[in-house]
N, C-alpha and C positions, 0 to 999 in steps of 0.2 A: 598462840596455839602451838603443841610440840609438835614436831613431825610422825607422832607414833602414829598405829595405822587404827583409822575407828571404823566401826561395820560403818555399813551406807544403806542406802535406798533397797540392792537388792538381797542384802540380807535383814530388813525389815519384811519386805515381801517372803522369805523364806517362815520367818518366823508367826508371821500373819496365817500362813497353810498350816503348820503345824500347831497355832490355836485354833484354826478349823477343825482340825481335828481329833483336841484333846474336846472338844465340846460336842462330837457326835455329830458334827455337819461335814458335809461333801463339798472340798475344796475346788475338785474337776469334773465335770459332766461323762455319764457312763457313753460307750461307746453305742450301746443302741440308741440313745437320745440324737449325739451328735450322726447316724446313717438318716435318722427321721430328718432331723435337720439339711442333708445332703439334698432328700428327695423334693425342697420344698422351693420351687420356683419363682414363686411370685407373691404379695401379699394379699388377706385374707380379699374371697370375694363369695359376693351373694346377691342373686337372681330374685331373691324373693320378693313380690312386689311391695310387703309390708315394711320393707326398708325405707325409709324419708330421704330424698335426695336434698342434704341444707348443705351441698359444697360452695352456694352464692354467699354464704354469711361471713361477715368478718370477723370467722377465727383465729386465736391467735393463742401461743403455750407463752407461761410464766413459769420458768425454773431457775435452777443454779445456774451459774455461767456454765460449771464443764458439764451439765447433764445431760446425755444421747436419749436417753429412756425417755419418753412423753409420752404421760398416761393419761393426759386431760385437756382439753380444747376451754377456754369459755368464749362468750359474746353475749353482748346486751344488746336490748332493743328499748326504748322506750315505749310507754301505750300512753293513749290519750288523755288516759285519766290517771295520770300522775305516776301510774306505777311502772315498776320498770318490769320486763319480761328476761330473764336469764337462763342463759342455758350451759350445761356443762354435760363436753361430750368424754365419756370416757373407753378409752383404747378396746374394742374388740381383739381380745387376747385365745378368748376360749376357739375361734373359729380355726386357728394353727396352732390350737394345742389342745386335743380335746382330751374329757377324761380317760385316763385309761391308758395313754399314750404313754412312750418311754420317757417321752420330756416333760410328763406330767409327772411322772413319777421321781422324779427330779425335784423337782418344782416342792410338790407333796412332801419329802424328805426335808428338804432346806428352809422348807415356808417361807424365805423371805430373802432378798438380795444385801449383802452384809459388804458397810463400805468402810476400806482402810483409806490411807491417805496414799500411800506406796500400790494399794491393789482392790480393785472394786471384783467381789465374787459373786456375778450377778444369779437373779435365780433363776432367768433363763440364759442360753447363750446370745451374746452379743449381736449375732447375724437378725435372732429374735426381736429381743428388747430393744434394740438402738434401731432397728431396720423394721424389717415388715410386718410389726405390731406396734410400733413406735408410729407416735401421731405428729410425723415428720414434716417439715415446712415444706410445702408446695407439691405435697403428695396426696391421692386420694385414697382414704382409709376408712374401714366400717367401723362403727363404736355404736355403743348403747349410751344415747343422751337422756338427762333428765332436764326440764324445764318446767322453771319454777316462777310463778307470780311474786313477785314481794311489792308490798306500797308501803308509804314513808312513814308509815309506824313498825316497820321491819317485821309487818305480819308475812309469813307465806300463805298468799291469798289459795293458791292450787301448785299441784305439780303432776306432771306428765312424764311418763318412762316409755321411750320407742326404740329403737334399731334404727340408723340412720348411717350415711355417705356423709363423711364431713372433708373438710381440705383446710390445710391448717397454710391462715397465709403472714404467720408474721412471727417466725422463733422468738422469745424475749425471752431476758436475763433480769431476774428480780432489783439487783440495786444499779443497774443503769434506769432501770425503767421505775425505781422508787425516788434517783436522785430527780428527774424529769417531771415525776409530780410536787416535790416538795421544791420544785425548782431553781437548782441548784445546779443543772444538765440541761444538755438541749433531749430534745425526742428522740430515743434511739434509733438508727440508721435505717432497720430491719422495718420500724414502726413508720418514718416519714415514705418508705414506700408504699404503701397502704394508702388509699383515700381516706380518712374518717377516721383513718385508727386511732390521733388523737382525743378526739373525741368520746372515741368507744372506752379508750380506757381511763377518763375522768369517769365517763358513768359508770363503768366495772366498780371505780373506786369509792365512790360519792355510794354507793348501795351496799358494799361491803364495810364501810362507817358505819353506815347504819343497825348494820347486823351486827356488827364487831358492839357498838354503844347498847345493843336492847341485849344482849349476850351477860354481859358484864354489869350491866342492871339487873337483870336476874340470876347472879351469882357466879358467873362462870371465871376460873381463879386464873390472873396473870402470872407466871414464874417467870424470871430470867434466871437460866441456869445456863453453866458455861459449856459450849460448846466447839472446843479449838480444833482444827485440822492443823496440820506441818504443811509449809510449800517446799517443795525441792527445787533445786539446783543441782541437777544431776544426781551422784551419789549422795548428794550434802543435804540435809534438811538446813533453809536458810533464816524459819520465821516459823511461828506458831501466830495463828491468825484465829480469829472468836468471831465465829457467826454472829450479825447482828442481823433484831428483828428489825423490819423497814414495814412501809407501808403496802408493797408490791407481795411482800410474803403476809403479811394479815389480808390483801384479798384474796389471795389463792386458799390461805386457810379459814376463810367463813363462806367463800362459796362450797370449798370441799365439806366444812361441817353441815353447811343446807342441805349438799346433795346427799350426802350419808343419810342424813335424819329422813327426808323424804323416801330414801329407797328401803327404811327400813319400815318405812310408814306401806309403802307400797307392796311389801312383801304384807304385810300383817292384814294388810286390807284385801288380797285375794287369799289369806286362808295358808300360807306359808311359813313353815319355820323358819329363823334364821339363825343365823352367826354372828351375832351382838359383839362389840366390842364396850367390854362394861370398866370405870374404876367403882368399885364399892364404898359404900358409906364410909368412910374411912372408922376403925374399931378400935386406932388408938388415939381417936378423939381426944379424949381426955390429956394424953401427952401434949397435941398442941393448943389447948385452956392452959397447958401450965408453963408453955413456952410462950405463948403469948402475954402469961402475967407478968414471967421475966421485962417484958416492957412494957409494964403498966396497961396492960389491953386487955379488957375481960373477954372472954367469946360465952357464947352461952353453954350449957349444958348438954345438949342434944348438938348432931353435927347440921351444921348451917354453911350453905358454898359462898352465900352471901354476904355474911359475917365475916367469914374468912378472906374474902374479896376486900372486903374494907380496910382489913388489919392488913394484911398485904401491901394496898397499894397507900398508905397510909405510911408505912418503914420503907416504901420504895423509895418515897419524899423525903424522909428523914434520912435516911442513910443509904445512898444508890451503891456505895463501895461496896458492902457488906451483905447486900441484897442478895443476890445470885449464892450466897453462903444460906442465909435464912430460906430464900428458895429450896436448895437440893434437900434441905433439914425436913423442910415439911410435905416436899413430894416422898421420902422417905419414909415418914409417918402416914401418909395416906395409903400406901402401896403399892405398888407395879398394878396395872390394868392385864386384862384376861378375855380371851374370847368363852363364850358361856354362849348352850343353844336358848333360842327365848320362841314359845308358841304366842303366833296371835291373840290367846285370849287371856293370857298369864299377866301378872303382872312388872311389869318393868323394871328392871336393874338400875337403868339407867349410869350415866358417865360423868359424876359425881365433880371431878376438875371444870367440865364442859357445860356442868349444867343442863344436860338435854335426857332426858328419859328414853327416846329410842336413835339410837346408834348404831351404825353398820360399818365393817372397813368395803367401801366399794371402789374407792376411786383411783386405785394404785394396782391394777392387775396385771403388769408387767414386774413388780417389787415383789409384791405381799400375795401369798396363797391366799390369805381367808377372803381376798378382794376376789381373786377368781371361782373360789367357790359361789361368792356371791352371784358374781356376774353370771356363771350359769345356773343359778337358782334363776335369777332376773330370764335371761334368755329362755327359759323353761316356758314361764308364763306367757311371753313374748309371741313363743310360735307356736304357743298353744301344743307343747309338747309333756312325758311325765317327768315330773322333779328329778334331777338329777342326784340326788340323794333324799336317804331315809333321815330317820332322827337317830337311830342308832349310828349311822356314819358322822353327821353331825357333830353329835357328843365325842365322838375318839378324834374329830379336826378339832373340836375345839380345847380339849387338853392338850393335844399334839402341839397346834402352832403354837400356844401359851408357852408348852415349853422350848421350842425350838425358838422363837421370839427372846427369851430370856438368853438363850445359849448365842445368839446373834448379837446381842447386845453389851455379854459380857466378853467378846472378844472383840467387838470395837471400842471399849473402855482401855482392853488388854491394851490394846495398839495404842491406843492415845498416849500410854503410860509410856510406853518404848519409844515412842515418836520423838515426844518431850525430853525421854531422857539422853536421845541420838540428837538432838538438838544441841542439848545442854552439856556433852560430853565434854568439848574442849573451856569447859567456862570456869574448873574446878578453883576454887579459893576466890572466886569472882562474888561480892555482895548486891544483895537485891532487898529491895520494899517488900516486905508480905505480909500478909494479915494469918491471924490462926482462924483456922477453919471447924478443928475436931478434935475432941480429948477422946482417948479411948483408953483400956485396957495395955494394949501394945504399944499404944504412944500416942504423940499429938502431932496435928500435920497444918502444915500452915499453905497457902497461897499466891505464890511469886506473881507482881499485877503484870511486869513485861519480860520474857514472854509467860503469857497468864497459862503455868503451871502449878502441878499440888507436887507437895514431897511431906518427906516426915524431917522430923526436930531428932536429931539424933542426942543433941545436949541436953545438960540438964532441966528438965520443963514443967517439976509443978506446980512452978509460980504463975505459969500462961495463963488468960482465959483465953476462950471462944470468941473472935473480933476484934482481939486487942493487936494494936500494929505493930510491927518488929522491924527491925535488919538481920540478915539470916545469910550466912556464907555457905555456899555451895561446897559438900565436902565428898560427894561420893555418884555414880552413878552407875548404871545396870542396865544399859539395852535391852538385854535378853530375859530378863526378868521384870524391865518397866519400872526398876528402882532409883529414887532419888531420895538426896539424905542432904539437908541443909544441918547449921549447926547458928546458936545464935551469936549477935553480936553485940557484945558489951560497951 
């Protein structure tokens, strides 16, 4: 590597603000937010007797290694007749941030906490999210639980929404605590303090199988699509690393799909609008019946999640390289997901990847506005107080976050590009494995497997297909623009 001088770490961070910016979001919290924040002593609290004191149960958070935010508790309990009793408590946010506030207006504006790998722009400030609305180990905090029946045909027998004291007694990190079920680890540290917590989380897991297996039997669509962050070493990005899914992140993600469905079940059943989180019938159908012939796969005429679930996990088998490429192809035909108001007596959008007809984002209200607007729709019924919103307000959140979600998304793409190519600066004439990923108009862009980056084919290219494997020399890269340019090799 030359001795020339390459940006680093903090001018990735520079460049991260100033994609906040060109995308209409707020990089740093206004000064009336952060005086609200000054005045705020202690975390949230409430007298009201309708509150559930369950700080005895063996709660415990499931997230990434570095994540402060914890927006959700779960615990199982078994019942006598087979089935299990689950509960998921999620972060009382609205009680130190009510509507109307300056830090709601914050909040409101950003819709959603947007993570770089150099810089996390939370959507509330850190004293917040990480601290006294964060469902912090061995802290007592109020949340809105929901508690749900399921028995071992992964029906949800009932479910229950209350206000509740919970105490979160066991932080956990999704792939120590998924290497410990597939046992390949001992029991994380955090967990062998706990009585029982082994235990508790065989059954957490042994029940989210069950829901993840009846999910996916009724249609609901697997993707692996790529998801790399950069690690640093200081200024240095040292490694581009790809989320994998494990066992410990599919239970987190079928209890939070439970608890969604039931709170949107729960809104519709007292008479309340809400804030659906819908994807649509997908309406370029028809493109993937003819990408699916491309491998000899018929799919039927009308859109089927089922169908599509077959053909999917069907090429996973066949081809796992190439997968997470056929992935991004057909989340791209189906299209970006949208919040939309839905009334109790309408009928259902439904969430068409997910297979569930009613959908709510509820369980992330320290991340995501539409989860807080939820949550005080929920707390409205709760204490028997009026909706905190009309349907005309409704309708302008749910265009709103739609697009502010969009604007958050394309500026963590932004970063991934510059990450990769601040990685990849000193490697130039350096060859790599890649497969072609995309023909387009403006060129064709292939996929480096280590470290697992995209760039374009600056050379001659239209002999490529789509899938076919290469050798590709690194001939150019762009920080600041998120450019990389391989060239092939003969």
């Amino acid at each position: 590597m030359s001795s020339k001088h390459f940006p680093g770490r903090s001018e990735l961070s520079f460049i991260a603000e100033q994609a906040m910016l060109e995308r209409g979001l707020e990089p740093e919290f206004p000064l009336a937010a952060l005086h609200e924040l000054q005045a705020m002593t202690h975390a949230g609290q409430d007298s009201d007797p309708r509150v559930v004191d369950l700080t005895a149960l063996a709660w415990c958070s499931l997230d990434n290694d570095d994540s402060r935010d914890l927006d959700q508790l779960t615990v199982a309990e078994p019942l006598p007749n087979g089935d299990t009793k689950i509960y998921v408590a999620v972060a009382d946010v609205d009680v130190l941030v009510p509507k109307g506030s300056a830090l709601d207006a914050h909040a409101k504006h950003n819709t959603t906490s947007v993570y770089t790998s150099t810089r996390v722009f939370p959507m509330l400030p850190e004293r917040l999210c990480t601290d006294l609305t964060s469902l912090n180990p061995h802290e007592e905090r109020l949340a809105v639980v929901v508690e749900m029946g399921i028995n071992r045909d992964a029906d949800i027998t009932y479910h229950k929404l209350y206000r509740a004291k919970v105490h979160n007694k066991a932080k956990l990190a999704y792939d120590a605590v998924s290497d410990w079920i597939e046992g390949d680890a001992d029991l994380p540290e955090a967990a062998q303090l706990v009585a029982g917590m082994d235990a508790q989380l065989h059954l957490q897991d042994s029940v989210a199988q069950l829901l993840r297996a009846r999910r996916h039997a009724q249609g609901s669509l697997e993707f692996e699509t790529l998801q790399p962050h950069a690690v640093f070493e200081g200024e240095r990005v040292v490694a581009i690393r790809q989320q994998v899914q494990n066992r410990a992140r599919q239970l987190i993600e079928e209890f939070m799909i439970a608890a969604n469905t039931c709170t949107a079940h729960f809104l519709a059943e007292h008479g309340h609008a809400s804030l659906r989180r819908v994807v649509r019938s997908p309406e370029r159908w028809q493109r993937i019946v003819a990408l699916a012939a491309t491998y000899d796969e018929q799919l039927p005429a009308d859109p089927s999640s089922a169908a599509l679930e077959k053909f999917l996990a069907k090429r996973h088998r066949a081809d796992p390289v190439r997968f997470p490429d056929l992935s991004l192809v057909i989340v791209k035909l189906m299209g970006s997901g949208e919040y939309v108001v839905e009334h109790p007596k309408s009928e259902a959008i439904g969430h068409f990847g997910l297979s569930v007809r009613d959908y709510t984002h509820s369980t992330a209200p320290n991340r995501r506005y539409p989860d807080l607007v939820t949550q005080r729709m929920l707390k409205s019924l709760l204490m028997q107080v009026p909706a905190p919103y009309n349907t005309a307000e409704l309708e302008a959140l749910a265009l709103h976050c739609t697009r502010q979600e969009d604007a958050a998304r394309k500026v963590e793409r932004r970063m991934r590009k510059s990450e990769a190519a601040l990685m990849l600066t000193g490697y130039i004439g350096h060859v790599f494995d890649a497969v072609v990923t995309g023909k387009t108009p403006s060129g064709t862009w292939v996929r480096v497997f280590t470290p697992p980056v995209e760039g374009m084919l600056t050379s001659y290219t239209h002999d490529h297909d789509v899938g076919e494997f290469l050798r590709v020399k690194l001939t150019h890269t762009n920080v600041e623009q998120g450019f990389i340019d391989f060239a092939t090799v003969r």
